[in-house]
C-alpha positions in Angstrom: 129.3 136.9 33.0 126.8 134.5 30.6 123.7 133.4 32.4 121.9 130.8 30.0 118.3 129.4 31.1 115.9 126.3 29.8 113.3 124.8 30.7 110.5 127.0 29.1 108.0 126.0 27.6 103.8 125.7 27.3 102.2 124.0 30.3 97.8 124.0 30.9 96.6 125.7 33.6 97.3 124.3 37.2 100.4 122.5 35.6 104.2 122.6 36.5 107.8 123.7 35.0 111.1 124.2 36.0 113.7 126.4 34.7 117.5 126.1 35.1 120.1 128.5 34.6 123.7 128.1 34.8 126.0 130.5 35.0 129.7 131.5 34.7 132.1 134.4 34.5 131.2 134.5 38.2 132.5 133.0 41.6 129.0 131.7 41.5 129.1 130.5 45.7 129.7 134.1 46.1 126.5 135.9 44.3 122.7 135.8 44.7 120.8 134.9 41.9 117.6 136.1 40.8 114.7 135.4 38.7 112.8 137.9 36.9 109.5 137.9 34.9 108.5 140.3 32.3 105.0 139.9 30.7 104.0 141.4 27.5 102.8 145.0 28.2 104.5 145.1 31.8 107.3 146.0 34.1 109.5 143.5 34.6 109.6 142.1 38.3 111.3 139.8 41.1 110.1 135.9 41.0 112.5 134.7 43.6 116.1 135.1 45.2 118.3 133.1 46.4 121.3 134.4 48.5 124.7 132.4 48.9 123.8 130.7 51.6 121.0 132.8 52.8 116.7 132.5 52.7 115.1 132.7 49.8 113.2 135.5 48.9 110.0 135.9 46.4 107.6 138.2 44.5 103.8 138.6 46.9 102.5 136.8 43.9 104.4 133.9 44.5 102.2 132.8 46.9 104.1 129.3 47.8 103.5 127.9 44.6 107.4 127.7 43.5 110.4 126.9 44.7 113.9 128.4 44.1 117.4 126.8 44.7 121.0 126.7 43.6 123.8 124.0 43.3 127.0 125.6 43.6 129.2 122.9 42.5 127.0 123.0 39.2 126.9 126.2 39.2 123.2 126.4 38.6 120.0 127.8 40.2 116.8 126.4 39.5 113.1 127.4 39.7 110.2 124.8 40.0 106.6 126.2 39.5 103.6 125.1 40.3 99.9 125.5 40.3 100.8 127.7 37.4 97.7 130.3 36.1 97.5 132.9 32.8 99.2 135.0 34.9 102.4 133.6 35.0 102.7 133.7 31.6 105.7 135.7 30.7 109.5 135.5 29.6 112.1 134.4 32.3 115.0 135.8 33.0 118.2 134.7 35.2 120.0 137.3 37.1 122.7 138.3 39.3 125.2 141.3 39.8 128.8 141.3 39.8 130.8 144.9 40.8 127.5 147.1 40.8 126.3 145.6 37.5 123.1 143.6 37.0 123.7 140.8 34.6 120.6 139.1 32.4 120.5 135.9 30.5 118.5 135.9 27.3 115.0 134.9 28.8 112.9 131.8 28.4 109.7 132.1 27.4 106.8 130.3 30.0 103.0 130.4 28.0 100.6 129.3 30.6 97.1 128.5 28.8 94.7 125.8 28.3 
């Protein structure tokens, strides 16, 4: 399984990204994928989920300010954010699990500061 994501980068305050992650080594219609956040000094935790066919799911401090989805021709999920803060400042990661193993791409870093 290789999970690669973009679409990091440095953004003010109250701005916007979106990350991309494509994946392969998987029946990708098949598996959720997952984002992930892990901030310096932290644990890493849950952005947002999204199910084969299924609702979304996100982290409390989501709030409704981003929005996951997938593609499954591409075989790519995507995150948009919004009304980013300091707070969301953190590296990335793209997940999913295949046969009782969870599966991380290499992270993208998102700096959130003015």
């Amino acid at each position: 399984v290789q999970l690669q994501a973009s679409g990091g980068g440095s953004v003010q305050p109250g701005g916007s990204l979106r990350l991309s992650c494509h994946a392969s080594g998987i029946n990708f219609r098949l598996h959720t994928m997952s984002w992930f956040r892990q901030a310096l000094g932290k644990q890493r935790e849950m952005v947002a989920q999204i199910p084969s066919g299924g609702v979304p799911d996100y982290g409390d401090f989501v709030a409704g300010r981003f929005t996951v989805s997938r593609d499954n021709v591409r075989r790519t999920t995507a995150l948009e954010m919004t009304s980013l803060t300091p707070d969301d400042t953190a590296v990335y990661y793209c997940s999913t699990t295949r046969q009782g193993r969870q599966f991380w791409g290499p992270g993208t870093l998102v700096t959130v500061s003015s």
